[in-house]
PLY file of the C-alpha trace (Angstrom):
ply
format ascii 1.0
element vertex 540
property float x
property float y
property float z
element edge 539
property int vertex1
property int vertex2
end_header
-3.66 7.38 -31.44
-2.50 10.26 -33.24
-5.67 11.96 -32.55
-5.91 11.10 -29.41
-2.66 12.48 -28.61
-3.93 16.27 -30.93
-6.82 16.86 -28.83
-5.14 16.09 -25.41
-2.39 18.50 -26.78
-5.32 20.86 -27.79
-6.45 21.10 -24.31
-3.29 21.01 -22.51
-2.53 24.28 -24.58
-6.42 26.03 -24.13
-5.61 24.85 -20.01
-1.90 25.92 -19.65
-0.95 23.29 -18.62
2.69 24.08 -18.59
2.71 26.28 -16.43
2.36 24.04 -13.65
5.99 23.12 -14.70
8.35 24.16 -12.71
10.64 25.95 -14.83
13.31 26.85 -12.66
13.79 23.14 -12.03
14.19 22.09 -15.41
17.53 21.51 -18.01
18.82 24.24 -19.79
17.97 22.64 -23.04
14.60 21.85 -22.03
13.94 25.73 -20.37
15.09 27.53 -23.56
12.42 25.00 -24.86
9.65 25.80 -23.48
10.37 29.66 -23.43
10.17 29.11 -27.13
7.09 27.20 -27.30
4.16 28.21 -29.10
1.97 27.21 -26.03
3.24 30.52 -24.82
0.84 32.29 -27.34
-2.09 31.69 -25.42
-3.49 33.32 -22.33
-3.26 31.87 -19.12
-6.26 33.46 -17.37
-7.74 34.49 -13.92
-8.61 30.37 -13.28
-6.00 28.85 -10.34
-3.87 26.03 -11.23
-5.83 23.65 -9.98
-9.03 24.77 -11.72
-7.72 24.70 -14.99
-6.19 21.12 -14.26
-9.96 19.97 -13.32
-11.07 21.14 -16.80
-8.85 19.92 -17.91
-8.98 16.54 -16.98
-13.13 16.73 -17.25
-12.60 17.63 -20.83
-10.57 14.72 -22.01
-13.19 12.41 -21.08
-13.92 9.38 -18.64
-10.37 7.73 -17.83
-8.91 11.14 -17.21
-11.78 11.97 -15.02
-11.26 9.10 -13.09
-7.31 9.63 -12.73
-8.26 13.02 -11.41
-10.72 11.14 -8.50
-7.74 8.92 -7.84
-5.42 11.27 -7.85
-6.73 13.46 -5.38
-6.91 10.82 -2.49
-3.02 11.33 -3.07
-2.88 14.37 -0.78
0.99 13.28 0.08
2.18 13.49 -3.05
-0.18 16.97 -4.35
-0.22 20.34 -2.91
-3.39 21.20 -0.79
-5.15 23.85 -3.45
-4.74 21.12 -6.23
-5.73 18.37 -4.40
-9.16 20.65 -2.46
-9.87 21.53 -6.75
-9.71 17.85 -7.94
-11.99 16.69 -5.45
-14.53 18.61 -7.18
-14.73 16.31 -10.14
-17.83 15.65 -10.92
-19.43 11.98 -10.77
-22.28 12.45 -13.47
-19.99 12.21 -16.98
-22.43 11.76 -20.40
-24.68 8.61 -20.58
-23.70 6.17 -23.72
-27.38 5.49 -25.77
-29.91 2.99 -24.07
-30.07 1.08 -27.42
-26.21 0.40 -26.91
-26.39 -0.32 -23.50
-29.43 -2.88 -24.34
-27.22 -4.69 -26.89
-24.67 -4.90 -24.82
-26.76 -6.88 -21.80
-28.18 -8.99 -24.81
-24.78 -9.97 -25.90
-23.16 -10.56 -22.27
-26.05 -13.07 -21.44
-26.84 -14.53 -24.84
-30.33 -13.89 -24.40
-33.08 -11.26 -25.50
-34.12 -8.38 -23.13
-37.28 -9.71 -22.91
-36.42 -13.50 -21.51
-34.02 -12.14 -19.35
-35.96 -9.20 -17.72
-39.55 -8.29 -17.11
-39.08 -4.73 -17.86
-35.80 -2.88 -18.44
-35.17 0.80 -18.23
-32.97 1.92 -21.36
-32.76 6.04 -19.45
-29.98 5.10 -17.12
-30.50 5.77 -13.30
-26.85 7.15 -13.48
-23.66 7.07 -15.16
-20.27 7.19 -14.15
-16.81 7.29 -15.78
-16.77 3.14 -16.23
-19.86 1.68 -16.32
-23.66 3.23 -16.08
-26.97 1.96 -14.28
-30.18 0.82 -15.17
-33.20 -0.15 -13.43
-34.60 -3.64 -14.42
-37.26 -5.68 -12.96
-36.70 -9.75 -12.87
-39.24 -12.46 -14.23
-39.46 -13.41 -10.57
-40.79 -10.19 -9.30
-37.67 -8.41 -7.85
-36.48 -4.79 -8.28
-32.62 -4.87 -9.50
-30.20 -3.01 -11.03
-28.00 -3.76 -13.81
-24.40 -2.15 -14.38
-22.99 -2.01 -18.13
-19.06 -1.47 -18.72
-19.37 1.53 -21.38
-18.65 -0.22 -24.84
-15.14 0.51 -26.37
-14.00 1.55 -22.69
-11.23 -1.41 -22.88
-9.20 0.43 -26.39
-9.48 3.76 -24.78
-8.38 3.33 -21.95
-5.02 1.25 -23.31
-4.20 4.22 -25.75
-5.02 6.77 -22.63
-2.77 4.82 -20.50
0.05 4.75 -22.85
-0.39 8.50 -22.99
-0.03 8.62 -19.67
2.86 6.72 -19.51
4.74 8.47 -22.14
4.49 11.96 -20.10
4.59 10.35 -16.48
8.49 9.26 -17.71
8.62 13.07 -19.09
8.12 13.85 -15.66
10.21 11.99 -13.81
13.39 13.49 -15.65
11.95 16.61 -14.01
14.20 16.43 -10.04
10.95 18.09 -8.46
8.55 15.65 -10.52
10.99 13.11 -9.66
10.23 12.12 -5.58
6.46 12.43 -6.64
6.77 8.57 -8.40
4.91 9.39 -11.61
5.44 6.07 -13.50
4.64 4.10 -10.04
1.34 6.37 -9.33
0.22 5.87 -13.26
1.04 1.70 -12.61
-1.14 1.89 -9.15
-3.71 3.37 -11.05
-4.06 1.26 -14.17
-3.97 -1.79 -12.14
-7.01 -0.73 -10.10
-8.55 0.74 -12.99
-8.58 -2.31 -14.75
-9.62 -4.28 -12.66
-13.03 -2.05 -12.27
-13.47 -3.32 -15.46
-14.19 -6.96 -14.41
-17.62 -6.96 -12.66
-16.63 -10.57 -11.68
-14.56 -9.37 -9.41
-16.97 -6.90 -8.39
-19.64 -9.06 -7.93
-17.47 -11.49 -5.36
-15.95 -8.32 -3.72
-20.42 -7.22 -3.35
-20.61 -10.72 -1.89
-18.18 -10.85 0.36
-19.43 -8.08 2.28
-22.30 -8.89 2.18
-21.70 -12.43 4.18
-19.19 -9.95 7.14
-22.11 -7.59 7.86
-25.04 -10.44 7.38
-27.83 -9.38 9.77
-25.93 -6.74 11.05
-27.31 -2.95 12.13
-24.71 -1.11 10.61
-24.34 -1.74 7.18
-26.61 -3.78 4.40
-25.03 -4.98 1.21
-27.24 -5.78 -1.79
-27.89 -9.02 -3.22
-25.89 -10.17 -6.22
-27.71 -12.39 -9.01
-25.08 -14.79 -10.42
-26.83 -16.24 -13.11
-27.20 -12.78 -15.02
-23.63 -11.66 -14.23
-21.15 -11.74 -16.46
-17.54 -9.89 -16.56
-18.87 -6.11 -18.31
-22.37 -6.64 -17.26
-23.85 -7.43 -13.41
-27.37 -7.51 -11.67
-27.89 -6.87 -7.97
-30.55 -6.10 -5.86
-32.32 -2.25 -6.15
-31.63 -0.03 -3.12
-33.83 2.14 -1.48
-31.91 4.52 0.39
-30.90 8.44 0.82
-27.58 9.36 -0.44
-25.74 9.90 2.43
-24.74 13.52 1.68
-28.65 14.62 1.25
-28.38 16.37 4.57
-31.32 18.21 4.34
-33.52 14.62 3.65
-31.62 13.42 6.23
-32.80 15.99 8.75
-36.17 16.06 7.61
-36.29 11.90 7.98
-35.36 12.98 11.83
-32.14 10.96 11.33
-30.05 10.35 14.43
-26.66 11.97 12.68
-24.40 11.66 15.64
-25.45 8.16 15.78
-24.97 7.54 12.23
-21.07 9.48 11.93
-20.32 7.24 14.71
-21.66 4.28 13.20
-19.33 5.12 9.92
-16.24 4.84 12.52
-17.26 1.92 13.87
-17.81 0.16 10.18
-14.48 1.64 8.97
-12.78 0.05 11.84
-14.89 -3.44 11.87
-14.00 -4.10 8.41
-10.64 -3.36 9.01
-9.52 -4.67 11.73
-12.33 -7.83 12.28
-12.62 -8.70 9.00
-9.04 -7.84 7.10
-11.68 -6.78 3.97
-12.59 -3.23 3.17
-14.87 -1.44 0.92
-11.93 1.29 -0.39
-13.75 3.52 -2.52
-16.51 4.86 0.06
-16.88 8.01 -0.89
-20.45 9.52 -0.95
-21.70 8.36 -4.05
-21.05 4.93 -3.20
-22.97 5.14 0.40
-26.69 5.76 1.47
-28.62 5.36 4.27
-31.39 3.41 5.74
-33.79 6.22 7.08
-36.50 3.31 8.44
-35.72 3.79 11.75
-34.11 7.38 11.92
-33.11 6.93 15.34
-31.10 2.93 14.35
-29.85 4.42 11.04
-28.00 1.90 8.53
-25.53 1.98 5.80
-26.19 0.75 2.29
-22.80 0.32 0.27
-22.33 -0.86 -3.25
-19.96 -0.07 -6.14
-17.14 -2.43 -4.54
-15.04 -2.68 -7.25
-12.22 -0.76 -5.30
-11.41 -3.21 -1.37
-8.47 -3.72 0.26
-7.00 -6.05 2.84
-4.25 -5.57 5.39
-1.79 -8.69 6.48
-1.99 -9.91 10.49
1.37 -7.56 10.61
-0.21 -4.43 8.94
-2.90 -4.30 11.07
-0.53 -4.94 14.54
1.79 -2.01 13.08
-1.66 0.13 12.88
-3.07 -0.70 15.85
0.38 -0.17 17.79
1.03 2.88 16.01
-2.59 4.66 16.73
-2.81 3.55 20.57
1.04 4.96 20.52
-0.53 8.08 19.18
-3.21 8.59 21.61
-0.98 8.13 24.45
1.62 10.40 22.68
4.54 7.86 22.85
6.38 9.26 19.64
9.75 6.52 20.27
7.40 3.67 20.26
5.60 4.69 16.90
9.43 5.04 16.08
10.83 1.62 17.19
7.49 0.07 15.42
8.48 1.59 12.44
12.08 0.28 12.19
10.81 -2.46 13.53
8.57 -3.67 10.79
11.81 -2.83 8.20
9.84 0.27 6.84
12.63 2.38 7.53
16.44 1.60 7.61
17.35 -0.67 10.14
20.72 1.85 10.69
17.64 4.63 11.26
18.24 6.21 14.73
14.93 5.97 17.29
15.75 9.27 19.23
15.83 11.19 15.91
13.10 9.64 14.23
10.55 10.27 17.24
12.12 14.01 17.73
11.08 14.36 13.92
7.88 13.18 14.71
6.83 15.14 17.79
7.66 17.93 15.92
4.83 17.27 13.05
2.69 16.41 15.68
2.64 17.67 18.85
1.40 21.27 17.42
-1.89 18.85 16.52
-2.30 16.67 19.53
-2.52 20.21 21.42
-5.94 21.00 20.15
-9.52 20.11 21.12
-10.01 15.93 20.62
-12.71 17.22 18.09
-11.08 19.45 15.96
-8.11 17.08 15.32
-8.38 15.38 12.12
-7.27 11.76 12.34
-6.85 10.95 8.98
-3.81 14.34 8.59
-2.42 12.77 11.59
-1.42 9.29 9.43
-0.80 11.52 6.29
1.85 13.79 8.97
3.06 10.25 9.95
3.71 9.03 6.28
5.44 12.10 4.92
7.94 11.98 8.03
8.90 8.44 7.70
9.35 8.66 4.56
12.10 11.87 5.08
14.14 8.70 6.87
13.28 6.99 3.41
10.36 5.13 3.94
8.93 3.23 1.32
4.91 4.15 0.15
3.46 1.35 1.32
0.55 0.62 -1.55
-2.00 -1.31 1.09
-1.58 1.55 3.30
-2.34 4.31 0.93
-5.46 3.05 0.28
-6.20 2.17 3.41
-5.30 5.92 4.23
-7.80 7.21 1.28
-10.21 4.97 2.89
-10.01 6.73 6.21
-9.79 10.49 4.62
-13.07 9.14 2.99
-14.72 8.23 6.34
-13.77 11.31 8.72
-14.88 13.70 5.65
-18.21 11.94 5.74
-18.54 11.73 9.61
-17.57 15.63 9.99
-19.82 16.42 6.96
-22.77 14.79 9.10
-21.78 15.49 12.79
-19.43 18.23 12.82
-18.87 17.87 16.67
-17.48 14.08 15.95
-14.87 12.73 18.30
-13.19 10.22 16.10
-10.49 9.56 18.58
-12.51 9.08 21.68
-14.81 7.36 19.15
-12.17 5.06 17.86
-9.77 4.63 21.26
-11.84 2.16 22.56
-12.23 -0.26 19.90
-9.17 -0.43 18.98
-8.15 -1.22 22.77
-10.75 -3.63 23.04
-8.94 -5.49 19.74
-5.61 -5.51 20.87
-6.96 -7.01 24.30
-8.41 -9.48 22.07
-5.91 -10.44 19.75
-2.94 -10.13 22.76
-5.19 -11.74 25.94
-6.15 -15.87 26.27
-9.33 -14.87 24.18
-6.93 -14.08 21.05
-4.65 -17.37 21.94
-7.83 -19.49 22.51
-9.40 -18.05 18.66
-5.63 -18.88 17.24
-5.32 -22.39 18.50
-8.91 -23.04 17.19
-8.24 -21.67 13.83
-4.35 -24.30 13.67
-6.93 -26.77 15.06
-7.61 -28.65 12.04
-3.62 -28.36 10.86
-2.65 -29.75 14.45
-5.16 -32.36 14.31
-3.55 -33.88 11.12
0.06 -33.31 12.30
-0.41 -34.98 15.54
-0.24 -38.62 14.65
3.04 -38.05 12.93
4.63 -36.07 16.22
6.21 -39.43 17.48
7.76 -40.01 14.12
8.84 -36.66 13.50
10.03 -36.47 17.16
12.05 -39.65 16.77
13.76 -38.41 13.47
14.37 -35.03 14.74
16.23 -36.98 17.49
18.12 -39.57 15.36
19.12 -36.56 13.02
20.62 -34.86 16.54
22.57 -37.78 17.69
24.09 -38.17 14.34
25.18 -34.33 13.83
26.63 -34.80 17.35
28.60 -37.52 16.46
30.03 -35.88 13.47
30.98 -32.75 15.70
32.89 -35.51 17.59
34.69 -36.98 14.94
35.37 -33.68 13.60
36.86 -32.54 17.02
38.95 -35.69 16.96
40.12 -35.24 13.56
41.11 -31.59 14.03
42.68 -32.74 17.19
44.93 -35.13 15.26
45.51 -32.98 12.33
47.43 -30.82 15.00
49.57 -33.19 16.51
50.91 -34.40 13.39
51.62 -30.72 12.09
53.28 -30.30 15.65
55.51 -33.25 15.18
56.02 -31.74 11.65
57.43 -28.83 12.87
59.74 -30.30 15.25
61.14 -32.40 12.52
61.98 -29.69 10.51
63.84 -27.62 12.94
65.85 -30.32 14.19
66.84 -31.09 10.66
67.67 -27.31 10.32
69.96 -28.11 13.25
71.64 -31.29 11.96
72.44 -29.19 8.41
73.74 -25.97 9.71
76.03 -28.24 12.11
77.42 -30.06 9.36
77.72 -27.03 7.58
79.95 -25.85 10.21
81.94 -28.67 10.66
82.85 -28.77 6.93
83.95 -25.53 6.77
84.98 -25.22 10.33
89.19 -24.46 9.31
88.81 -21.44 6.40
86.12 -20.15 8.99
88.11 -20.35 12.08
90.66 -18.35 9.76
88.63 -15.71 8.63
87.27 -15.34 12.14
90.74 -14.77 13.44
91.46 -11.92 10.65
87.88 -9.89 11.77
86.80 -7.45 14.51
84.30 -7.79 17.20
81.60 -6.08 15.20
81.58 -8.54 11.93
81.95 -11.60 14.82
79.07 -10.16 16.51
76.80 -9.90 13.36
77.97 -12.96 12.30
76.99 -15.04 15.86
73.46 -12.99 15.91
72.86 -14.23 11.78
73.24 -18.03 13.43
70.81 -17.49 15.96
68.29 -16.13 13.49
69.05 -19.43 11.38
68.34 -21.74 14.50
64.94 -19.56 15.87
61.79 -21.43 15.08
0 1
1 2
2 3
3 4
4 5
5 6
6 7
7 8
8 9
9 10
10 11
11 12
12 13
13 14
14 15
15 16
16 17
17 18
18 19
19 20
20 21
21 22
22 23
23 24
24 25
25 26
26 27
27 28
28 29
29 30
30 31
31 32
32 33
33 34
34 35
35 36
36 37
37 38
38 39
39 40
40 41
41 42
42 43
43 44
44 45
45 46
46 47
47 48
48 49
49 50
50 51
51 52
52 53
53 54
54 55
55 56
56 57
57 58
58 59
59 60
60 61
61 62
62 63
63 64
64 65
65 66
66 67
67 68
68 69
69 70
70 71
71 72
72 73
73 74
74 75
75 76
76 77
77 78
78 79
79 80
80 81
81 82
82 83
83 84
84 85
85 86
86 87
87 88
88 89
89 90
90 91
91 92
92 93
93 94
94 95
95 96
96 97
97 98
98 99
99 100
100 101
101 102
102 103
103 104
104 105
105 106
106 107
107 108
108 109
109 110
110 111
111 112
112 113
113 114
114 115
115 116
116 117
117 118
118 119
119 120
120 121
121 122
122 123
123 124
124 125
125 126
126 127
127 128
128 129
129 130
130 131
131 132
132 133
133 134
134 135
135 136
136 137
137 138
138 139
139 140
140 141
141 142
142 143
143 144
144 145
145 146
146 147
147 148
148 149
149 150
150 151
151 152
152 153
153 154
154 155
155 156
156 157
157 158
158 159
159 160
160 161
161 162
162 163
163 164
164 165
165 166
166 167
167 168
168 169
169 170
170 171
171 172
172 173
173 174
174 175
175 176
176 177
177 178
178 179
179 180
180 181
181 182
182 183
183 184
184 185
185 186
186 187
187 188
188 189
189 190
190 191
191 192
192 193
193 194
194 195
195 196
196 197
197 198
198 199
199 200
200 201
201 202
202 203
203 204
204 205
205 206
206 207
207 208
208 209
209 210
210 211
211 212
212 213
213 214
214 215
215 216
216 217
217 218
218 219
219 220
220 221
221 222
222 223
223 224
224 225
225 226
226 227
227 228
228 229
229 230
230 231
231 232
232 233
233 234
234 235
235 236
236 237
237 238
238 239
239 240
240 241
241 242
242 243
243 244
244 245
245 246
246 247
247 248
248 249
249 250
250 251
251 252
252 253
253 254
254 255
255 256
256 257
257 258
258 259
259 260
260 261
261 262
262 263
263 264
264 265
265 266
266 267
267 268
268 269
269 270
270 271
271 272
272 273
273 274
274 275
275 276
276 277
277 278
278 279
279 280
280 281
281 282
282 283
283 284
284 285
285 286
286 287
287 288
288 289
289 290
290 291
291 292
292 293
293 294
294 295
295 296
296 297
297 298
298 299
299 300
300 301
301 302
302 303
303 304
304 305
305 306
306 307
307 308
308 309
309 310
310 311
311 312
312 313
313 314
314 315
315 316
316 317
317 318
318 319
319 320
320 321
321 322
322 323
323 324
324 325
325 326
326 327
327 328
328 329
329 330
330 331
331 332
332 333
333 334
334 335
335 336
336 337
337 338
338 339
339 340
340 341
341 342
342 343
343 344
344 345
345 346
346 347
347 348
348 349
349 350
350 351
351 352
352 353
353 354
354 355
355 356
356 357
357 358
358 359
359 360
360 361
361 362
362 363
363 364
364 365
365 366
366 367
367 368
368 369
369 370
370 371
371 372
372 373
373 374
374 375
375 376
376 377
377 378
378 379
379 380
380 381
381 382
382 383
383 384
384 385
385 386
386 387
387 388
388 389
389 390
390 391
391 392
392 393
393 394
394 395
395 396
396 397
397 398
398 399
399 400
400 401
401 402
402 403
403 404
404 405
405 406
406 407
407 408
408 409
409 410
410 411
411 412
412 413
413 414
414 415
415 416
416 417
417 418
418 419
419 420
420 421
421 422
422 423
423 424
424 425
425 426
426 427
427 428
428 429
429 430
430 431
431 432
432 433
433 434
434 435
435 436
436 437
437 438
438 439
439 440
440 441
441 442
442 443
443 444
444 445
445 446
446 447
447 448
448 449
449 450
450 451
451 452
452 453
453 454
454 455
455 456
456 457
457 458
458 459
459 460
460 461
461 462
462 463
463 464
464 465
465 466
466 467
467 468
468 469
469 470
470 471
471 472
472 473
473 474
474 475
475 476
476 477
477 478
478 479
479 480
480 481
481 482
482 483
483 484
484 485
485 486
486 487
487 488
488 489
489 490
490 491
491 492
492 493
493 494
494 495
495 496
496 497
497 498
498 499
499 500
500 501
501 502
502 503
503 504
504 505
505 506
506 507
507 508
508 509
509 510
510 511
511 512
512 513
513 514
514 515
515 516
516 517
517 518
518 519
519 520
520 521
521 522
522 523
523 524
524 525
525 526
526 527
527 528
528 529
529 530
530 531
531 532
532 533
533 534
534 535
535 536
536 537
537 538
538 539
């Protein structure tokens, strides 16, 4: 750990690191601090921030690389020159040895290389932060790949993360660092980072997929073989496609590129909004394309490691929220808003749609083409959350998801209409989901639930109906007893004040002769007083 912690220290201070830190923002204590610290000794250099934060990050190894990949989908919480640098990180990192990753496949399956594989490649096909590839051929004949966790990855990653931790709390005593949620961003990203590290759960996610796009033009999922899958090491089918940011094999395939941005749309939104299940990590390393039939082009996805899912809620709110959008009616996005609780219920509709015509009216004024759909959601984030808005973690990734897919669609169709593109679909669902088609699809899905409850609707009727009659009749008998209750308190009362009565009139009786004396001896005033005091004694 300790040397760990020296070498990240050693680049922080060859980076300058600190100077991202802004100083003016910081204690006293901790200013004079960091005037005085040795870090100060070396050069900063011509490099940007956000440059030296890249090398930085590539230097330190795999799990910072990966945080830097992450971290960059963040564009809400980064400013725009960091965020464009990171995004150059790089997704080739050093290969681990072929004799390692051969052990390690012999270990996971508890068999030789040789029963378990025809032939197997030890040069990987590629390598990435977590895991690298390499090709294999099965006993059976067909082409696969197999994916290997990097060995060690688990202990490295635990002591990076505690790093991580340690300065993310740093951070947040920093008031700017603060409203950027550094603990809760390191926790979102350890949580999906380890669970890339289960290729169980990769394998289902694969599968999954695969069954929602079975047969289907615009995307094909490779095959997953379960019986040589295991949690750090998994087999699936070999792909043979072009990555999809090869333009220039693209265009010489004659690929139908409008066709195929378009396409991308139409799978982001079919996995979102038909299926609830969504490949979340489709950028273009994880995505190639079917050039068979350049003018039917199809997607080829893998690496699912990364999905996400949306409640029946969540995707209403969307759906709402973008149709609101195209039709520019800011004070329904609004109401939507407070009402799915994401903002204050005491938030004010008027003011929270003035704040967000004013983010985006300056876009919606531009050319359908040029407007970027996925800024429009970030715009829409960042201003609810000014009325405190809480980041919503499904969204977010959802969000990064979407970034992903317009980058990729511009990159290959510049002229893309995503809105026109995505307007009608999205229409088309709500009609679905609101119209008798939507009911009819609900009623068949409770089908099998109704079906069981509806022998027992006579019984539960008849008990719902006893229980009724029985709370009515308490009511009654409570009515009657409050009722009574009253009476005898009335009666009480006038009791009392004819006892009051009976006493002061003895009272006066008794000492009728010294008070007729003393009466005769006073003036009108005192008499006066003294007649008012013995109406005050005989008032109820």
């Amino acid at each position: 750990m300790s040397l760990r912690l020296f070498k990240i220290l050693r680049v922080v201070a060859r980076q300058r690191l600190d100077t991202m830190i802004p100083m003016e923002r910081l204690p006293l204590w901790l200013r004079t601090l960091m005037w005085f610290s040795p870090l100060r000794l070396f050069p900063v250099g011509k490099r940007t921030r956000g440059e030296r934060l890249r090398l930085a990050l590539e230097a330190l190894g795999p799990i910072f690389i990966k945080f830097g990949q992450m971290l960059s989908t963040r564009r809400d919480l980064l400013p725009e020159d960091i965020a464009d640098e990171l995004r150059r990180l790089q997704d080739q990192v050093p290969p681990f040895p072929g004799e390692l990753a051969a052990a390690r496949v012999e270990k996971e399956l508890e068999m030789s290389l040789i029963e378990a594989f025809a032939e197997f490649e030890q040069a990987p096909l590629a390598s990435a932060s977590i895991a690298q590839v390499h090709a294999a051929k099965l006993h059976s004949g067909e082409e696969v790949v197999v994916k290997i966790i990097r060995p060690g990855i688990d202990r490295i990653m635990r002591q990076d993360m505690a790093l991580m931790y340690q300065v993310a709390k740093l951070f947040a005593k920093v008031p700017e660092a603060r409203r950027l949620r550094p603990v809760e961003v390191i926790r979102d990203y350890e949580a999906t980072l380890f669970d890339e590290l289960d290729l169980y759960k990769e394998a289902a996610n694969t599968s999954q997929l695969k069954r929602n796009f079975k047969d289907s033009p615009l995307l094909f999922v490779p095959t997953i073989y379960w019986p040589f899958t295991r949690r750090h090491v998994m087999v699936q089918e070999r792909i043979r496609g072009v990555p999809v940011a090869d333009l220039d094999t693209l265009i010489k395939r004659g690929v139908n590129l409008k066709k195929l941005a378009e396409r991308g749309v139409e799978l982001f939104f079919t996995q979102v909004f038909r299926d609830n299940f969504f490949h979340a990590d489709m950028h273009p390393g994880n995505i190639f394309v079917n050039c068979d039939n350049p003018e039917d082009p199809q997607y080829i996805a893998i690496d699912c490691g990364i999905v996400g899912s949306l409640t029946r809620e969540d995707q209403d709110y969307l759906a709402r929220n973008l149709l609101a959008f195209f039709h520019q009616d800011y004070y329904e996005v609004a109401a939507l808003h407070i009402e799915s609780g994401w903002v204050g219920e005491n938030t004010r509709a008027n003011e929270f749609a003035a704040a967000i015509r004013t983010v985006c009216e300056p876009i919606l004024e531009k050319p359908l083409k040029d407007i970027s759909f996925g800024q429009v959601l970030l715009g829409l984030f960042q201003t609810a959350r000014r009325f405190n808005m809480e980041v919503q973690p499904q969204l977010v990734l959802l969000q990064k998801t979407l970034l992903n897919i317009e980058g990729l669609g511009r990159q290959l169709y510049p002229e893309l209409d995503l809105w026109s593109t995505a307007k009608p679909y999205l229409e088309q669902w709500m009609k679905e989901r609101a119209g008798i088609s939507g009911l009819w699809e609900s009623l068949k899905r409770q089908a099998p639930e109704l079906s069981h409850q509806l022998p027992e609707l006579p019984v539960l009727a008849h008990q719902a109906l006893t229980r009724m009659e029985i709370e009515h009749r308490q009511r009654h008998q409570q009515v009657d007893a409050i009722h009574h209750m009253q009476s005898h308190m009335a009666r009480q009362g006038k009791r009392h004040h004819r006892l009051r009565i009976g006493l002061l009139l003895v009272a006066v009786a008794l000492a009728w002769q010294p008070l007729s004396g003393w009466a005769a001896t006073q003036d009108w005033p005192i008499l006066g007083a003294a007649a008012l005091g013995l109406l005050l004694l005989l008032w109820q």
